[in-house]
Backbone bond lengths (Angstrom), bond angles and torsions (degrees), N, CA, C in turn:
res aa  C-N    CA-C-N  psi(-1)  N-CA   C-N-CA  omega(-1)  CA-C   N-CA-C  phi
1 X - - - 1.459 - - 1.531 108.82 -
2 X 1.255 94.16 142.93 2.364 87.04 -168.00 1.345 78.38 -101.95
3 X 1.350 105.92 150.66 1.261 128.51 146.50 1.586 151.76 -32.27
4 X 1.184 110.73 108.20 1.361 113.57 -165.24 1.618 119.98 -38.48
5 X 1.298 137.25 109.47 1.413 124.37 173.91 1.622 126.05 -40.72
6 X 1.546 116.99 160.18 1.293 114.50 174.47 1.450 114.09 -63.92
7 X 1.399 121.37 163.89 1.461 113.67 -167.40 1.927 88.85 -97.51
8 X 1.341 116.14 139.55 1.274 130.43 178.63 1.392 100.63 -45.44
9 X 1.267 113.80 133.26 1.923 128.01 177.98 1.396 99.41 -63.20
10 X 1.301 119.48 -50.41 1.748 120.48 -159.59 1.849 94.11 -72.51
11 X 1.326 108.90 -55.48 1.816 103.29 178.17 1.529 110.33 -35.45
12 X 1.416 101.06 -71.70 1.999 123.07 -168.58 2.242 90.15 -53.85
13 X 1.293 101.64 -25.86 1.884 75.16 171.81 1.546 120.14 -85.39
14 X 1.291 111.92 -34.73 1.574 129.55 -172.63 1.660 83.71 -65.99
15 X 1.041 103.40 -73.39 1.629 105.53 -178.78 2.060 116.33 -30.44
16 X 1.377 110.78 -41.34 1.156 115.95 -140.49 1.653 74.39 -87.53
17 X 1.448 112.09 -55.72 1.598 98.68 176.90 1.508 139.61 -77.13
18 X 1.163 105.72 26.74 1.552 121.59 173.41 1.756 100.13 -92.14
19 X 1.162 107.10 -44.68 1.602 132.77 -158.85 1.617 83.87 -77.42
20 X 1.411 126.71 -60.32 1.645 125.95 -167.50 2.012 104.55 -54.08
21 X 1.596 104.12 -24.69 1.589 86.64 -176.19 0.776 91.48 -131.83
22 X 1.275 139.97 95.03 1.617 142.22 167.09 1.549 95.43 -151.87
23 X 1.625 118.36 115.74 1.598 105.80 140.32 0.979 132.05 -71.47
24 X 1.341 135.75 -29.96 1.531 118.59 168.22 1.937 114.01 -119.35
25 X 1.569 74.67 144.15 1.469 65.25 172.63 1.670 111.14 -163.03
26 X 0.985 102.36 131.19 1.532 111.15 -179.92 1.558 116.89 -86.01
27 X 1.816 106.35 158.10 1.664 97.63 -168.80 1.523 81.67 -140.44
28 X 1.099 125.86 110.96 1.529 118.80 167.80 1.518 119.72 -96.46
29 X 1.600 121.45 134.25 1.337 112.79 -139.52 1.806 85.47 -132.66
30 X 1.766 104.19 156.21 1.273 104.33 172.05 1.576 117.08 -144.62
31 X 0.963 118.27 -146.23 1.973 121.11 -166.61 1.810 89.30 -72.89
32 X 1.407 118.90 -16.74 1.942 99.96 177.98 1.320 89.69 -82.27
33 X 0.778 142.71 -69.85 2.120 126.91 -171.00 1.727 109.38 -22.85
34 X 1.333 110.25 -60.35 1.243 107.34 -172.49 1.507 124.13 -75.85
35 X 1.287 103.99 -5.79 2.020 125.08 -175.69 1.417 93.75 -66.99
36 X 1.264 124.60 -56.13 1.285 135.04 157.26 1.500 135.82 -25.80
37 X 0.674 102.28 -33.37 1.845 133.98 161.14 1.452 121.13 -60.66
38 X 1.373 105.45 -44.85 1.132 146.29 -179.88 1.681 111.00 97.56
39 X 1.303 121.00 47.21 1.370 118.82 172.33 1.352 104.39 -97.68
40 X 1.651 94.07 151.62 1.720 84.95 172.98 1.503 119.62 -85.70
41 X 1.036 116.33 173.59 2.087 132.36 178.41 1.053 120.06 -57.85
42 X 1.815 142.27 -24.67 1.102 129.87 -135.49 1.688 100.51 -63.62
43 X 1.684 94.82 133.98 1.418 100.01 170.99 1.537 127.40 12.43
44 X 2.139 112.23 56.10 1.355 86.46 -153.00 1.086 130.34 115.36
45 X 1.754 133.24 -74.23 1.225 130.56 -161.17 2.069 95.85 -122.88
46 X 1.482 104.71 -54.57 1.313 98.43 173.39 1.826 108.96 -174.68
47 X 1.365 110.86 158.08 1.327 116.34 -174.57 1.162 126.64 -81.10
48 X 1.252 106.06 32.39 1.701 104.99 175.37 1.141 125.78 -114.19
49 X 1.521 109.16 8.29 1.585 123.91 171.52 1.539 106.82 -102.85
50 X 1.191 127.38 -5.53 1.560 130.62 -174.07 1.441 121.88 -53.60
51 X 1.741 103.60 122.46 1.733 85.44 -169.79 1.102 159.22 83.30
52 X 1.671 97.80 -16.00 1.468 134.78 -150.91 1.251 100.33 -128.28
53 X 1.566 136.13 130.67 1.322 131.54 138.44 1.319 140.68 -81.44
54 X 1.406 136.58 129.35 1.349 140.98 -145.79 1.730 108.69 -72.12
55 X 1.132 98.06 148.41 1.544 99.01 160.37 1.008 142.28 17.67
56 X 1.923 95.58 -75.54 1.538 135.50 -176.32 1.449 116.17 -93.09
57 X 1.513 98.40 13.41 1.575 116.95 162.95 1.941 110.78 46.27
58 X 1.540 96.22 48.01 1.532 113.18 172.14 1.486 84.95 -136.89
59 X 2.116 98.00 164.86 1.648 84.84 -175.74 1.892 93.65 -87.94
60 X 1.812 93.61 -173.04 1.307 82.32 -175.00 2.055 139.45 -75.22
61 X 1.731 86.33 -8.52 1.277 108.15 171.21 1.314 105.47 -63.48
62 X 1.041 140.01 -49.42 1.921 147.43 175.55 1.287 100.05 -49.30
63 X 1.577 135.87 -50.25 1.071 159.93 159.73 1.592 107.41 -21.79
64 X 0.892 115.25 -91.26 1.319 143.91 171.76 1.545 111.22 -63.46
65 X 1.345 117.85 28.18 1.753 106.96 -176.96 1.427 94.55 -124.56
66 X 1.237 118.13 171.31 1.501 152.39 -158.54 1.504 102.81 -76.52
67 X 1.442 116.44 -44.55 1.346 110.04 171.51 1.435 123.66 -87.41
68 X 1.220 133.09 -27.85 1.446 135.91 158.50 1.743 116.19 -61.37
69 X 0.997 119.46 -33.98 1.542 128.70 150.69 1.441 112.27 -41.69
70 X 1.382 128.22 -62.47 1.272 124.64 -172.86 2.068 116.19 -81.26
71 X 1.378 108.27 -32.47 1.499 116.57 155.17 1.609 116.32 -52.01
72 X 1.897 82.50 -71.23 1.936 85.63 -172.89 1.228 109.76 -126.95
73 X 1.491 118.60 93.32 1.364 120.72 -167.43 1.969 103.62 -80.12
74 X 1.164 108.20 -37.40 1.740 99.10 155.95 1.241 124.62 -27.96
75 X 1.646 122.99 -65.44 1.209 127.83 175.00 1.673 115.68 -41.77
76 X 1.525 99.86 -65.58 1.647 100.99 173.55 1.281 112.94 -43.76
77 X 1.141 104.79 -64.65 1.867 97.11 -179.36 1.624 129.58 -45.15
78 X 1.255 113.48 -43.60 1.229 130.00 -164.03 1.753 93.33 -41.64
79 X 1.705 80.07 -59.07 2.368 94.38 -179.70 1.033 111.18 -65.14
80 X 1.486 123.27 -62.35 1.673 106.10 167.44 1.425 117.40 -17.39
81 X 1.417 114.49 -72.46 1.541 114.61 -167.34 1.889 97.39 -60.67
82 X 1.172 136.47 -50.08 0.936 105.59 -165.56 1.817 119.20 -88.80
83 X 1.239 117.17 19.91 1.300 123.92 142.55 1.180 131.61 -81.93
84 X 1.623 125.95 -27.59 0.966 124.14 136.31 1.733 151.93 2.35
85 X 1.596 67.62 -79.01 1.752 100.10 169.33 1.308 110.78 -53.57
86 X 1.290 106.20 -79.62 1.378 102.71 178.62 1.586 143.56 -72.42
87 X 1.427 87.70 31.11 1.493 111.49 168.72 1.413 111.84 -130.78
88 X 1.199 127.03 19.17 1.561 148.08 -150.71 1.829 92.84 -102.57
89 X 0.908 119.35 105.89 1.560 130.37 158.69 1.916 103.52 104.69
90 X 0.762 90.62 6.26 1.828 97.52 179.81 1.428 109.48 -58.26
91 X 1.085 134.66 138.40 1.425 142.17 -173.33 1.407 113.63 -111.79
92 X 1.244 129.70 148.56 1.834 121.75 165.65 1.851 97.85 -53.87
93 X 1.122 110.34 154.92 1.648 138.48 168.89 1.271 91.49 -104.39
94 X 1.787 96.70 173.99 1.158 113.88 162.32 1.548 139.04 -60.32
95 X 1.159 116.34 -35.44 1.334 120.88 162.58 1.245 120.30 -41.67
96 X 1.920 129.91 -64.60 1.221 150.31 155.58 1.710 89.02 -31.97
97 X 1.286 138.22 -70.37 1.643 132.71 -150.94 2.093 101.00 -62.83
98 X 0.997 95.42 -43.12 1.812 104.96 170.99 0.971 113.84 -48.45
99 X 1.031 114.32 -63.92 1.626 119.78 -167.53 1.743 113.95 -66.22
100 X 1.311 98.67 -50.57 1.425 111.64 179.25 1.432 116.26 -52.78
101 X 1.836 103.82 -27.70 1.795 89.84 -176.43 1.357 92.73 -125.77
102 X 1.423 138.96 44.73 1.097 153.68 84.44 1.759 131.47 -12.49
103 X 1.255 90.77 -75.05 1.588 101.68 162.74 1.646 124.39 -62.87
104 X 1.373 101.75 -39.71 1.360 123.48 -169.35 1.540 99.68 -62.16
105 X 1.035 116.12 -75.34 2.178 128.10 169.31 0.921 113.84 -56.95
106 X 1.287 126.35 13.69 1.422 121.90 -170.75 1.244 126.70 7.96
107 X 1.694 120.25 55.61 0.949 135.33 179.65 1.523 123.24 -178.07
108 X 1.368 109.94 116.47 1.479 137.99 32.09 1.516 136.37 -57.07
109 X 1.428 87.49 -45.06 1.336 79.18 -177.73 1.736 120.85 -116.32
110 X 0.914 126.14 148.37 1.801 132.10 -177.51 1.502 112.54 -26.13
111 X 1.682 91.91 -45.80 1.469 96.18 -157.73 1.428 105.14 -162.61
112 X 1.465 103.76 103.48 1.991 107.40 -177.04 1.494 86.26 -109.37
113 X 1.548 79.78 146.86 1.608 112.12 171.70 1.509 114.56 -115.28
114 X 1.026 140.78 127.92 1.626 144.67 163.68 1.827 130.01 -96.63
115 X 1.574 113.22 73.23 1.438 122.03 167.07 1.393 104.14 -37.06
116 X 1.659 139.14 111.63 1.270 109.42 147.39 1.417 111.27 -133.02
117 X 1.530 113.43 154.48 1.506 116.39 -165.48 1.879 94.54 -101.88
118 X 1.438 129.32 17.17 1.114 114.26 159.07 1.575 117.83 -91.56
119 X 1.424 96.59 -168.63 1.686 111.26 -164.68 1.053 121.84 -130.85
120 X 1.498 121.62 -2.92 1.232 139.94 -171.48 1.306 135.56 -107.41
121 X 1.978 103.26 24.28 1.103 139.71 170.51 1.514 109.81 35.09
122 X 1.433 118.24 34.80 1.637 117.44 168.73 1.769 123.87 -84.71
123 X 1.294 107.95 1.02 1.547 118.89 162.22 1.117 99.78 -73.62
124 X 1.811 127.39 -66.88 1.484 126.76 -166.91 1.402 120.74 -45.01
125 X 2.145 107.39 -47.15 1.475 98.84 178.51 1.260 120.76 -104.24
126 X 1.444 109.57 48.28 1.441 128.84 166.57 1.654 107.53 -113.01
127 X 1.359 106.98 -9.43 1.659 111.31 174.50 1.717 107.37 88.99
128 X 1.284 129.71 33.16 1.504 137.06 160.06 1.575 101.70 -45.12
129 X 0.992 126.61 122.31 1.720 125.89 164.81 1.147 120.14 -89.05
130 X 1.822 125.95 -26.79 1.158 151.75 163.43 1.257 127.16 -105.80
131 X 1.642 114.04 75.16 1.669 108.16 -175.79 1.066 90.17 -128.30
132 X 1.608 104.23 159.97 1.449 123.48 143.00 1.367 113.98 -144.47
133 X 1.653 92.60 128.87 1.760 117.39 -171.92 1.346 98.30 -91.64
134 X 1.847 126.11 85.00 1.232 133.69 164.64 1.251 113.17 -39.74
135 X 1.301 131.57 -15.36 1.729 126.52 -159.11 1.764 88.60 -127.08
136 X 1.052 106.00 -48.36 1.436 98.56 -172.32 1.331 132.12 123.42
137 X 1.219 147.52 -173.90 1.238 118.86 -174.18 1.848 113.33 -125.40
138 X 0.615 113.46 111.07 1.647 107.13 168.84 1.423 138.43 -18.63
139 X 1.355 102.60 -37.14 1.646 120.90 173.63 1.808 128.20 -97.55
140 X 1.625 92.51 1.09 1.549 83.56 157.48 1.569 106.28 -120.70
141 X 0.916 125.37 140.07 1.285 157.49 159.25 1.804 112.59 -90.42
142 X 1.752 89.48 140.11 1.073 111.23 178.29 1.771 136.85 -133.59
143 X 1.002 138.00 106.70 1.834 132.38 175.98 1.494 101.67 -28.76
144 X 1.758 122.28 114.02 1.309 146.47 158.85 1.477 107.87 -41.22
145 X 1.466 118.35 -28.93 1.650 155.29 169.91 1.462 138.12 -52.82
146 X 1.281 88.61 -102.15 1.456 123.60 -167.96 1.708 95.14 -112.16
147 X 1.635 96.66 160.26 1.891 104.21 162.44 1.585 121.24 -59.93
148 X 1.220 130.09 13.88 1.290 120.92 177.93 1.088 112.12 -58.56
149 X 1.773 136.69 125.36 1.366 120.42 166.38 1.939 92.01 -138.25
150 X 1.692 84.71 152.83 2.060 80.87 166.44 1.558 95.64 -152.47
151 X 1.049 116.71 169.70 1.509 126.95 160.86 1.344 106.50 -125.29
152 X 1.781 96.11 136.16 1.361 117.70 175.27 1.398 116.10 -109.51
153 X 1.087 120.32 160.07 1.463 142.99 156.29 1.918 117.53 -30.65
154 X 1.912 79.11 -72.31 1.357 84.72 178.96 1.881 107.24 -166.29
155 X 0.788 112.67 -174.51 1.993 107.19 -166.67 1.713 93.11 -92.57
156 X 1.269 129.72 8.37 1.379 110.15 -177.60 1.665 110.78 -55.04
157 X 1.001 128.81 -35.68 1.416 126.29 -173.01 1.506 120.61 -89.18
158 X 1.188 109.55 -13.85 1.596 110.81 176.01 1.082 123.76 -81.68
159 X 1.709 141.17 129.32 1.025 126.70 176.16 1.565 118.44 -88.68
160 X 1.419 110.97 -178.58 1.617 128.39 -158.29 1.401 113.75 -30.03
161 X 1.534 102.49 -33.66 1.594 101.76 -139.72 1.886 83.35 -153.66
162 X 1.858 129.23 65.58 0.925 146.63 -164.37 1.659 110.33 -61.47
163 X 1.103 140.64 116.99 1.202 148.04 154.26 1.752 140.13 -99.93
164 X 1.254 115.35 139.93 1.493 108.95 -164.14 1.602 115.33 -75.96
165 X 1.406 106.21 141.87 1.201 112.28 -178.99 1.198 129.19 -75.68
166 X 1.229 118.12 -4.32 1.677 134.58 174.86 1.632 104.03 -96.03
167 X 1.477 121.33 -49.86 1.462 110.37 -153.25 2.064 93.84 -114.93
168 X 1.037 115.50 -39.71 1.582 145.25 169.32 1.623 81.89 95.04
169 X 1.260 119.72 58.62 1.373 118.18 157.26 1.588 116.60 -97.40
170 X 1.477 132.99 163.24 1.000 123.36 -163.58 1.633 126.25 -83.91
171 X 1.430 125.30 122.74 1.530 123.74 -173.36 1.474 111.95 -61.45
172 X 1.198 102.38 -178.78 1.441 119.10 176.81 1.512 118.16 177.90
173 X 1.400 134.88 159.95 1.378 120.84 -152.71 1.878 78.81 -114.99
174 X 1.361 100.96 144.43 1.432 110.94 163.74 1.592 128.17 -77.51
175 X 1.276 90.66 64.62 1.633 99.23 160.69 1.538 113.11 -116.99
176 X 1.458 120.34 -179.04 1.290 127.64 162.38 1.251 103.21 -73.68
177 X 1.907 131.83 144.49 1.315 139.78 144.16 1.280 90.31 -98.43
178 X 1.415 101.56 158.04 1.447 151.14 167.75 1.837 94.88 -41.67
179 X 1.499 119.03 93.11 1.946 131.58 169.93 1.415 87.93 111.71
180 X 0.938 138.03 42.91 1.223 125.09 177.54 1.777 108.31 -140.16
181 X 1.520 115.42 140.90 1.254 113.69 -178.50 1.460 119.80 -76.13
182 X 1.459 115.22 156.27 1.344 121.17 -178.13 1.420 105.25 -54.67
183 X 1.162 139.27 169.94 1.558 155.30 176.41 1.396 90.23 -86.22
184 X 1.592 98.43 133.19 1.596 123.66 -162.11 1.792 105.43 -60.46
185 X 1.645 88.10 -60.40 1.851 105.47 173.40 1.215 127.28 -51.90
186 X 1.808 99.78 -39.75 2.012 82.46 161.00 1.076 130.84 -73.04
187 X 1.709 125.03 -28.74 1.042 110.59 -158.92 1.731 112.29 -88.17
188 X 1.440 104.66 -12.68 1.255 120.23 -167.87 2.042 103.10 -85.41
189 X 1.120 107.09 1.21 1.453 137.08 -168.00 1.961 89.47 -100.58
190 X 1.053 107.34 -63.44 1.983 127.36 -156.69 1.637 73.41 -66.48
191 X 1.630 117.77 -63.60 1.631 106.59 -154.44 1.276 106.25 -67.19
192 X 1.127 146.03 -49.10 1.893 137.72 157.64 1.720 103.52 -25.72
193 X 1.061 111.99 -77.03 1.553 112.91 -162.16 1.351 108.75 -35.63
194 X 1.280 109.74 -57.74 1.613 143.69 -151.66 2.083 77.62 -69.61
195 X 1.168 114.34 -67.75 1.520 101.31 -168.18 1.532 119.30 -65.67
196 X 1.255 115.37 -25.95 1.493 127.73 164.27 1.716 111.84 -54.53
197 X 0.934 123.52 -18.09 1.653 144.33 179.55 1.477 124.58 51.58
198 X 1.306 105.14 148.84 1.820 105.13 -174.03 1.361 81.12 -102.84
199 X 1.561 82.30 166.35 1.783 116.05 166.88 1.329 104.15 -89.82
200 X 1.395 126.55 -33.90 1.501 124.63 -167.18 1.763 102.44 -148.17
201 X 0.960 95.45 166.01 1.687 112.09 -158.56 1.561 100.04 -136.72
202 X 1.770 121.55 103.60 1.860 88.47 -179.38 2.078 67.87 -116.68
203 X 1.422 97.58 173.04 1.836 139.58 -177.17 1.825 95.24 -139.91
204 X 1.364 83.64 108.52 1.615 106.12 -172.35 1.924 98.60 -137.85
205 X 1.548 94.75 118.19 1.507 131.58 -175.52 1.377 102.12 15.70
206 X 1.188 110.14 64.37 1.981 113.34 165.86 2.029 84.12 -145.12
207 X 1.685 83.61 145.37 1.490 104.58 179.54 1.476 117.71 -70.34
208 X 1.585 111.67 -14.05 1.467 113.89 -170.01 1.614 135.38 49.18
209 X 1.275 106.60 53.88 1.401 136.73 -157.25 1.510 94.62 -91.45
210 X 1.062 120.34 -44.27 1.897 130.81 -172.55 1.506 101.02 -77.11
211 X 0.880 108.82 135.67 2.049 131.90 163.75 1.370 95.74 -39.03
212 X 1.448 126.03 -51.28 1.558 132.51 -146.04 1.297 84.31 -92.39
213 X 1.636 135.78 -39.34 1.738 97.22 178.54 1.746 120.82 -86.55
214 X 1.342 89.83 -9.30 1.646 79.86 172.44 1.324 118.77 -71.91
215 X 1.425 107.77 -45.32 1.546 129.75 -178.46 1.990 107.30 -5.77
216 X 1.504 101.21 -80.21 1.188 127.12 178.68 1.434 105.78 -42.35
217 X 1.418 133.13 -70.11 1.681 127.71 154.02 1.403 114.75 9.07
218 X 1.861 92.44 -78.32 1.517 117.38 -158.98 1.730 107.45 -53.87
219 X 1.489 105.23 -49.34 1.248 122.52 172.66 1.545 126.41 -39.86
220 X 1.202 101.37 -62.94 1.631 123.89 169.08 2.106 121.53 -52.17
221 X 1.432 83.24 -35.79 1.399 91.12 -176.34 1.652 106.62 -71.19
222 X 2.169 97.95 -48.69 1.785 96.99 178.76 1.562 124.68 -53.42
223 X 1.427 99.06 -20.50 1.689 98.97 -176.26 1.264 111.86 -102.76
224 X 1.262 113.01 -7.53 1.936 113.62 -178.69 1.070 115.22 91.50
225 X 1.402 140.07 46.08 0.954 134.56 -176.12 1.148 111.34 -144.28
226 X 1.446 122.30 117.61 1.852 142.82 -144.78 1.556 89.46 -49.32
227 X 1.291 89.00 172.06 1.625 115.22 -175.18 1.635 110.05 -152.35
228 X 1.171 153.04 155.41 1.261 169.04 -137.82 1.169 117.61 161.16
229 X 1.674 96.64 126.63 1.976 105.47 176.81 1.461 91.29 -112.52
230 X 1.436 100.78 161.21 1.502 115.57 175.62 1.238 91.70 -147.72
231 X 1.536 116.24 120.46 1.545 129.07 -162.58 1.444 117.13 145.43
232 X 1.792 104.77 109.38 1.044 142.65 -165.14 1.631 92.32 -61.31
233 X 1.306 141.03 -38.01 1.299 132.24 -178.99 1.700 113.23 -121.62
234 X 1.565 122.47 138.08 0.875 118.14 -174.47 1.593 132.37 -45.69
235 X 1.454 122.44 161.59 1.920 100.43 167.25 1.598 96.70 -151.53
236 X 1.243 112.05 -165.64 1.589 122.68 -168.03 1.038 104.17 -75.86
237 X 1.658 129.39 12.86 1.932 125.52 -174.33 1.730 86.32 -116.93
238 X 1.258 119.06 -52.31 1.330 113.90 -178.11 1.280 136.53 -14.06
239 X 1.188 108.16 -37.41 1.915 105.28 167.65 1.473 110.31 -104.02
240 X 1.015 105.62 12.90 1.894 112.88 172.49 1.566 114.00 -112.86
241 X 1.264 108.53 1.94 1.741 93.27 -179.85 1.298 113.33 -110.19
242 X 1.000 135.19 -176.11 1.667 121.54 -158.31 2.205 103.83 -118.11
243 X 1.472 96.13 -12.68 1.870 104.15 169.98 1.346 100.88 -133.81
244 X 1.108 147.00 133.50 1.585 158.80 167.41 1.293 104.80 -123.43
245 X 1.336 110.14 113.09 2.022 130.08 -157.30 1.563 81.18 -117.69
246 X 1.734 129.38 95.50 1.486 111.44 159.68 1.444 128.97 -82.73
247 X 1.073 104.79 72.73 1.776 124.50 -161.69 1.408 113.01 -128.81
248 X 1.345 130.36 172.60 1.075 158.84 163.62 1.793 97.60 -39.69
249 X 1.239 113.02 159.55 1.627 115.43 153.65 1.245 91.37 -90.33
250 X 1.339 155.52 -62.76 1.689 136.06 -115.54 1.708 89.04 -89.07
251 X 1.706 121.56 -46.46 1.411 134.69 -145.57 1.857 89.99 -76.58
252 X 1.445 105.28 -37.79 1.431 106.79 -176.91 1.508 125.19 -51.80
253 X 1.620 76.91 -62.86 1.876 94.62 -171.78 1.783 102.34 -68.47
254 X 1.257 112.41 -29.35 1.694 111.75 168.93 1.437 101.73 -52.16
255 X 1.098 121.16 -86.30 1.562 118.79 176.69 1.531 137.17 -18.02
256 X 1.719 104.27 -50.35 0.909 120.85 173.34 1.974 123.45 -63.59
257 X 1.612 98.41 -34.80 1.287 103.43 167.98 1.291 111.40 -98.37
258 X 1.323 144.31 -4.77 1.577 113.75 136.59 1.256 140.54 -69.29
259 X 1.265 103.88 -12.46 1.766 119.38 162.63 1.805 95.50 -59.77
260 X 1.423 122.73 -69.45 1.101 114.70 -173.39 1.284 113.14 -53.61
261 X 1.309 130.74 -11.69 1.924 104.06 -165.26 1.738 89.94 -106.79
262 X 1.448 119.81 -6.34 1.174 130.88 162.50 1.266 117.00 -29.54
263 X 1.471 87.52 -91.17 1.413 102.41 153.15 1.670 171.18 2.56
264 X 1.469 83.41 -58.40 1.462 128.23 170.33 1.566 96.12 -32.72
């Protein structure tokens, strides 16, 4: 794989001073933030289902959906756990470290917010103060049941087919599967923010395939207020945003915040 190019000087400045006067501003993030990490892409979660049909000779979206969960919750699990795995020891990157103390100093801006459609909770232990994990996170688990909930580390200790220790009803990790609605609290979280309004809008390494990440775009554009992609390959926002950085997230947002302390 060659190497991502430098992010254009003239973009990362226009960029850098949108970011210097903006109180709010949202960064909606996708499976390129966490690639970085070194997780893989799959649709989302990771690249080892690409293309490919599973095992159980359904694809892996069927796999992973809301109604095969409640038929054959084995099946779901089986992939769960082995997405898991291969998201098992992953650390925040640099991208995740930007953003996080971004929000954290509240400065540049007043008040950053972080949309992300991953699951692999590397905004949270990068210190995000303002997230919302639309999909959810992988590591908490919940009773199908009863209120039992915990967060783990990681699935090494759970077996195939996980059950609760209070009710022995069947677990499941709180994310969205594949037919299933977004989680009530985030989204009802995204629609406040979203009407409270940003100054700036960035689309950072997610393809923007969902209504809900364009949404914000569309929004930003009707009221005039800049927009920025960060993403090495084109997507359906690309001819709608007003800076398109085809770069890295970590090399970008690095750039972009030494322009800002430039500045200073």
């Amino acid at each position: 794989m060659s190497p991502s190019p430098p992010p254009p000087p003239d973009l990362v400045r226009q960029t850098a001073a949108w970011v210097a006067g903006a109180r709010r501003i949202l960064c909606i993030t996708g499976a390129g933030v966490s690639a970085e990490s070194g997780l893989p892409t799959y649709r989302g979660v990771g690249g080892i289902y690409d293309d490919v049909e599973t095992d159980d000779d359904m694809p892996i979206e069927e796999a992973l959906s809301g109604p095969v969960f409640r038929e054959q919750p084995e099946v779901t699990w089986k992939y769960l756990l082995q997405i898991e795995q291969a998201c098992r020891g992953a650390v925040p990157n640099l991208a995740h470290a930007i953003l996080a103390r971004w929000s954290a100093e509240a400065w540049p801006p007043a008040e950053l917010w972080v949309l992300t459609q991953n699951v692999d909770g590397l905004h949270s232990a990068a210190g995000s103060r303002h997230l919302i994990e639309i999909h959810g996170d992988l590591h908490r688990l919940r009773c199908t049941q009863c209120d039992w909930r915990a967060r783990v580390d990681d699935y090494r200790r759970l077996p195939a087919l996980p059950h609760c220790q209070d009710c022995g009803a069947l677990l499941r990790p709180e994310v969205v599967l594949f037919e299933e609605m977004l989680p009530p609290a985030a989204t009802q979280e995204f629609a406040t923010q979203l009407h409270r309004g940003f100054d700036l809008i960035f689309s950072i390494g997610t393809s923007s395939q969902f209504p809900y990440i364009v949404q914000p775009v569309l929004v930003a554009k009707q009221q005039g207020q800049p927009t920025v992609e960060i993403n090495p390959h084109e997507t359906v926002i690309s001819s709608l945003v007003d800076v398109r950085i085809p770069c890295s997230a970590g090399a970008t947002l690095e750039a972009i915040d030494s322009a800002l302390v430039a500045s200073r």
